[in-house]
Residue frames as qw, qx, qy, qz and C-alpha x, y, z in Angstrom:
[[0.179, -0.065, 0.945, -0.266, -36.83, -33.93, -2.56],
 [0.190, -0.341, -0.810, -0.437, -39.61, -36.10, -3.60],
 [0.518, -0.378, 0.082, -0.763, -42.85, -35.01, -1.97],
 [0.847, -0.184, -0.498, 0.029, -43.06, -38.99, -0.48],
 [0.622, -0.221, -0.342, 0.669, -40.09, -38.05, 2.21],
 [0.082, -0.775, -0.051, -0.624, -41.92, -34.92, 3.83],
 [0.536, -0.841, -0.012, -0.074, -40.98, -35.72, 6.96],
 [0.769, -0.255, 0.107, 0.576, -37.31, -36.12, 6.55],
 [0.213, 0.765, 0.272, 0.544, -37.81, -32.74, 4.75],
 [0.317, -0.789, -0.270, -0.453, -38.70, -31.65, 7.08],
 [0.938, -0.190, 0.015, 0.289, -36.16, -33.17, 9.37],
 [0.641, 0.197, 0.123, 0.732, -33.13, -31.99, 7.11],
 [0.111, 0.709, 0.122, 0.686, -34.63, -28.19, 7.53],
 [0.582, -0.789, -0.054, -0.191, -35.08, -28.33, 10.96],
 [0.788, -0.093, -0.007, 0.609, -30.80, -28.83, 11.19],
 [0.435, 0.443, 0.112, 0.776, -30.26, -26.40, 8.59],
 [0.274, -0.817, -0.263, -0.433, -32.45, -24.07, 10.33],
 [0.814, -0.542, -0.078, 0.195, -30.45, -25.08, 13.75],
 [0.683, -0.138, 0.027, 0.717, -26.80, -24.87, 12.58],
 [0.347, 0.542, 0.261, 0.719, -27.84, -21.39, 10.76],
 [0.379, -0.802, -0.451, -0.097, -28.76, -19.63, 14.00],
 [0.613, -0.702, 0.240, 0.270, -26.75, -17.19, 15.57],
 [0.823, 0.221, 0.233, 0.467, -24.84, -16.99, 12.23],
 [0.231, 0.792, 0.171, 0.539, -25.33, -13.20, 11.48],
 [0.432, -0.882, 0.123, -0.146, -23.42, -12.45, 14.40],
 [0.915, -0.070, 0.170, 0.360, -20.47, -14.51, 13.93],
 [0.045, -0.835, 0.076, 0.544, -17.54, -12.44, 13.12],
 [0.670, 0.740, 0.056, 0.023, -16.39, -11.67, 9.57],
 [0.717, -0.320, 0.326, 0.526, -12.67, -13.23, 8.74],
 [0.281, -0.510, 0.456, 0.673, -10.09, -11.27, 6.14],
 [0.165, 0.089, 0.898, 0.397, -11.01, -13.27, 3.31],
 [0.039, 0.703, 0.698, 0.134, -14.68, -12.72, 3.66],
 [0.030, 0.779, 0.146, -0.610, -14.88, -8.68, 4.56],
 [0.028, -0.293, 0.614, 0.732, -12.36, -8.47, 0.83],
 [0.130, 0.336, 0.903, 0.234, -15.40, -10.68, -0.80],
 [0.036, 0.692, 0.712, -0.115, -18.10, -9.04, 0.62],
 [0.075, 0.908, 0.125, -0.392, -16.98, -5.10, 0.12],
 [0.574, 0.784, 0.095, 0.217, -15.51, -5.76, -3.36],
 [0.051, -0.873, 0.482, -0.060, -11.71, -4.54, -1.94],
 [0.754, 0.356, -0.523, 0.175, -8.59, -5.85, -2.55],
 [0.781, -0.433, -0.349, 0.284, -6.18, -7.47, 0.44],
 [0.338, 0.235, 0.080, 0.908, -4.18, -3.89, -0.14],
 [0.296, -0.488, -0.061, -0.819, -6.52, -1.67, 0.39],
 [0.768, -0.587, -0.233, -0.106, -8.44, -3.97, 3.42],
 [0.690, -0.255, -0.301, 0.607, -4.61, -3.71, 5.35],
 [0.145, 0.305, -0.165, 0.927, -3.86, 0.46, 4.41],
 [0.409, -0.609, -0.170, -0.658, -7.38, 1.26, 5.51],
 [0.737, -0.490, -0.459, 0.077, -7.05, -1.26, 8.96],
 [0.603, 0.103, -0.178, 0.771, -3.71, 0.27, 9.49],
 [0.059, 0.324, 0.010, 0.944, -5.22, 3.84, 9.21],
 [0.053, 0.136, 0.779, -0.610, -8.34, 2.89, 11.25],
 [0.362, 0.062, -0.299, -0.881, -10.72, 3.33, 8.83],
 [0.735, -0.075, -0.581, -0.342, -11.90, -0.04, 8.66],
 [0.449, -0.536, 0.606, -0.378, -12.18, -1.23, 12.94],
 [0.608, -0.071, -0.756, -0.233, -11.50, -4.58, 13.74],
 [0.804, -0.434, -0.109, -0.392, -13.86, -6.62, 16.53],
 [0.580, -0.601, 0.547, 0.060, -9.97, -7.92, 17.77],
 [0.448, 0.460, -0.755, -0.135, -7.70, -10.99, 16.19],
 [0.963, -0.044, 0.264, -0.024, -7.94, -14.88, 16.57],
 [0.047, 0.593, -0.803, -0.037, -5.05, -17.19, 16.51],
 [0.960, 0.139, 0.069, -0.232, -5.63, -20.38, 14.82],
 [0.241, -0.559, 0.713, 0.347, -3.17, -23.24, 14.14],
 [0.527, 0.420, -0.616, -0.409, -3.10, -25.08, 10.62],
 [0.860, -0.279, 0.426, -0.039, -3.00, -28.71, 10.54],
 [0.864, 0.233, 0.057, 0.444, -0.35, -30.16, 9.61],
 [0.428, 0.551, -0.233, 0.678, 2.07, -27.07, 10.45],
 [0.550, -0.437, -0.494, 0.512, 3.70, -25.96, 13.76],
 [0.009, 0.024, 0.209, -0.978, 2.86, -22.01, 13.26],
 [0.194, 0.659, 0.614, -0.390, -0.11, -20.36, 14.46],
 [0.068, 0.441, 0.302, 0.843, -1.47, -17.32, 12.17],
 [0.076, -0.507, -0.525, 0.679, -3.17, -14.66, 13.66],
 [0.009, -0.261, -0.491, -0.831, -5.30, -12.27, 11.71],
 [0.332, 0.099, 0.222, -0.912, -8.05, -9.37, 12.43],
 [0.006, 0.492, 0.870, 0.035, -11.78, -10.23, 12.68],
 [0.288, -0.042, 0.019, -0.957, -14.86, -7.30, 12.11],
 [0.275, 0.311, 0.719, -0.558, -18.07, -7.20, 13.25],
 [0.180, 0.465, 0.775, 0.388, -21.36, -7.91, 10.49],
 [0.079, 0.874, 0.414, -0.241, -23.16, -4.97, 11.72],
 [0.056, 0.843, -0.155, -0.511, -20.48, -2.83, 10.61],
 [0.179, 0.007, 0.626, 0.759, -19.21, -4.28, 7.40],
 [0.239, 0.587, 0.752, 0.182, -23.06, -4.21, 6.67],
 [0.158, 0.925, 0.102, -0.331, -23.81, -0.25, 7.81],
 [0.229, -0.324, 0.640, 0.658, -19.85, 0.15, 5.27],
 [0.233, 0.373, 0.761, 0.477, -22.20, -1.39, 2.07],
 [0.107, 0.791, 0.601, -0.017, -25.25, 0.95, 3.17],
 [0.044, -0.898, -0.019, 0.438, -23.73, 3.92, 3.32],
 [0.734, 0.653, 0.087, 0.164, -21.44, 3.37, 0.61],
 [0.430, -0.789, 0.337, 0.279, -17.74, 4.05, 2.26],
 [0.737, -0.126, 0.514, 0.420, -15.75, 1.95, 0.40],
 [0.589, 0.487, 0.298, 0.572, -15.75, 3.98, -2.42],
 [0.112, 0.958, -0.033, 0.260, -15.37, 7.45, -0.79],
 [0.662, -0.584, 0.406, 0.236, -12.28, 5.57, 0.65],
 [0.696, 0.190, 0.420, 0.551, -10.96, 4.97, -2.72],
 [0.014, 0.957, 0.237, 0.167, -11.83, 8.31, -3.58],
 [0.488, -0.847, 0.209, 0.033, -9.91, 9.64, -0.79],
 [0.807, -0.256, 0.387, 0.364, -6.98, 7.09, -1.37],
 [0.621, 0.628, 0.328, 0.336, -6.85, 8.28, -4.96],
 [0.043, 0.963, -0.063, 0.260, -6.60, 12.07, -4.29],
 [0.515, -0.806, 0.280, 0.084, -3.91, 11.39, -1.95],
 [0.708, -0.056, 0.455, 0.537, -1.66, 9.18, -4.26],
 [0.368, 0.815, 0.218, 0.390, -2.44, 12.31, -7.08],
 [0.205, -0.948, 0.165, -0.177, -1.05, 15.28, -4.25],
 [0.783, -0.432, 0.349, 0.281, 1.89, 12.45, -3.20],
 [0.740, 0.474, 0.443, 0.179, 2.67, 12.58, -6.65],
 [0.141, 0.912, 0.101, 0.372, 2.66, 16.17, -7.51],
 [0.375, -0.922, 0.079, 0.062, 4.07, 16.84, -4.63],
 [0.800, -0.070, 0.423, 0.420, 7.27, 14.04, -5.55],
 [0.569, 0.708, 0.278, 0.312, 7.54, 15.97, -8.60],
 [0.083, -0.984, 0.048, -0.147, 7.69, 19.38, -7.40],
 [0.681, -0.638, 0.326, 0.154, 10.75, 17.84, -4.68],
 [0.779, -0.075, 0.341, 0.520, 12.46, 16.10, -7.60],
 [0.252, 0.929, 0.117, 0.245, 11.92, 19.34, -9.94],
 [0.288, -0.944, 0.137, -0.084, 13.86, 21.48, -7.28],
 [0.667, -0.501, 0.444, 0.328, 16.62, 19.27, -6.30],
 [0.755, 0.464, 0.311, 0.344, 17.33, 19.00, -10.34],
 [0.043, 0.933, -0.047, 0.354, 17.57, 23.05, -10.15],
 [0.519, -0.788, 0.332, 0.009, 19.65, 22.94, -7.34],
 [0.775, -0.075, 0.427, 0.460, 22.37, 20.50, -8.92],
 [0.551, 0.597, 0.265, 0.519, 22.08, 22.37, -12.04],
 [0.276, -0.955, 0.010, -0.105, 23.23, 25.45, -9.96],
 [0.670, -0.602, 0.383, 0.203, 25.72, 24.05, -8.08],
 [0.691, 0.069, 0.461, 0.553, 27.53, 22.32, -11.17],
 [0.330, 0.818, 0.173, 0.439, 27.31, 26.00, -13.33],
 [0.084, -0.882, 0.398, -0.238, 29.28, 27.72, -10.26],
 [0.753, -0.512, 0.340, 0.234, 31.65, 24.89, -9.94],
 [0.831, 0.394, 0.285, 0.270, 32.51, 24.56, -13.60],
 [0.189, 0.925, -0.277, 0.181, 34.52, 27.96, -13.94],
 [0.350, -0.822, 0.449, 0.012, 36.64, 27.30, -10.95],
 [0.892, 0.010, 0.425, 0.157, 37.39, 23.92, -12.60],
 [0.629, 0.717, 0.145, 0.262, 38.34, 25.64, -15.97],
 [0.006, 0.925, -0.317, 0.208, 40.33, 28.29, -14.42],
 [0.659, -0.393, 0.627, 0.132, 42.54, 25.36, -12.69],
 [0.800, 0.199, 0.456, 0.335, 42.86, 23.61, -15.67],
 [0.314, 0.921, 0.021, 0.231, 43.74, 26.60, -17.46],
 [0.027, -0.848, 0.518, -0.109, 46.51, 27.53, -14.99],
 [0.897, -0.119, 0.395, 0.159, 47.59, 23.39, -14.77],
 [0.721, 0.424, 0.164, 0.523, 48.66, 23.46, -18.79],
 [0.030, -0.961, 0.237, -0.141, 50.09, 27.20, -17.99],
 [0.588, -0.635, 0.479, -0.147, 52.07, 25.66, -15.66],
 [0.785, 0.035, 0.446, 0.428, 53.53, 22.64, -18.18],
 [0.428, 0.888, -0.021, 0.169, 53.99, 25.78, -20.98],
 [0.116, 0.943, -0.286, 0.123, 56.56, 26.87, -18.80],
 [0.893, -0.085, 0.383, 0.221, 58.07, 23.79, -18.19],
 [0.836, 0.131, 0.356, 0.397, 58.68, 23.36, -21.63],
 [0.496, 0.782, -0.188, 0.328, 59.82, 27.08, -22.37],
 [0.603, -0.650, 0.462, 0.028, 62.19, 26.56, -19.12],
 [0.836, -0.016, 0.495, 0.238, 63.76, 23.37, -21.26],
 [0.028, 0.512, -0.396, -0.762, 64.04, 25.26, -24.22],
 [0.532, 0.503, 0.677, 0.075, 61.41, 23.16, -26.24],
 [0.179, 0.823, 0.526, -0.120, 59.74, 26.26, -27.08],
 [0.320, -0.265, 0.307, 0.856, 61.95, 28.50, -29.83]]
């Protein structure tokens, strides 16, 4: 602003200054907590879910123009802020990481075993199969030396 219009400066700052009070206490909505700690809408639900991340309760807002409400968690500034200072969010990925690596391993191991186990089961079923079929065609041989095919 020009220096000529110092008192409507002055004016326009004394608002801002007004509406901005009482801001840093407002709670912190879905959208903004994912912004501010750098995390995806994944990872801000597993961690609410698991209680890592607390929320400060839920608000229920209707749209305009639409007849449903949403609902959706709110958190408190003091604690997303102490989350940045201490530096959680990554020893929560961390954490998240190692656990999808041991889920993993562990999947493996389970699907490893059950392979072994089939391959068991089908190596002592396959004889008794053979030995039936073995005594099936017996069992048309003498058919046809009964008929007299067979000379």
């Amino acid at each position: 602003m020009p220096e000529s219009m110092r008192s409507e400066f002055r004016h326009a700052s004394a608002v801002i200054a007004k509406s901005i009070e009482g801001i840093e206490s407002l709670p912190v909505i879905p959208r903004e907590i994912e912004d501010i700690l750098t995390i995806s809408t994944t990872e801000r639900r597993r961690w609410l879910e698991d209680g890592r991340l607390p929320s400060a309760g839920t608000r229920t807002v209707k749209l305009r123009g639409r007849a449903r409400q949403i609902t959706f968690h709110v958190f408190e500034p003091r604690m997303v802020e102490d989350l940045l200072d201490r530096g959680a969010v990554e020893e929560w990925r961390e954490e998240d990481t190692a656990a999808a690596t041991d889920n993993r391993r562990r999947a493996a191991y389970k699907a490893k075993l059950t392979r072994s186990l089939t391959k068991i089961s089908k190596a002592t079923a396959a004889p008794q199969d053979l030995t039936e079929e073995a005594s099936a065609k017996l069992r048309g041989w003498e058919e046809f030396r009964r008929d007299g095919l067979l000379r």
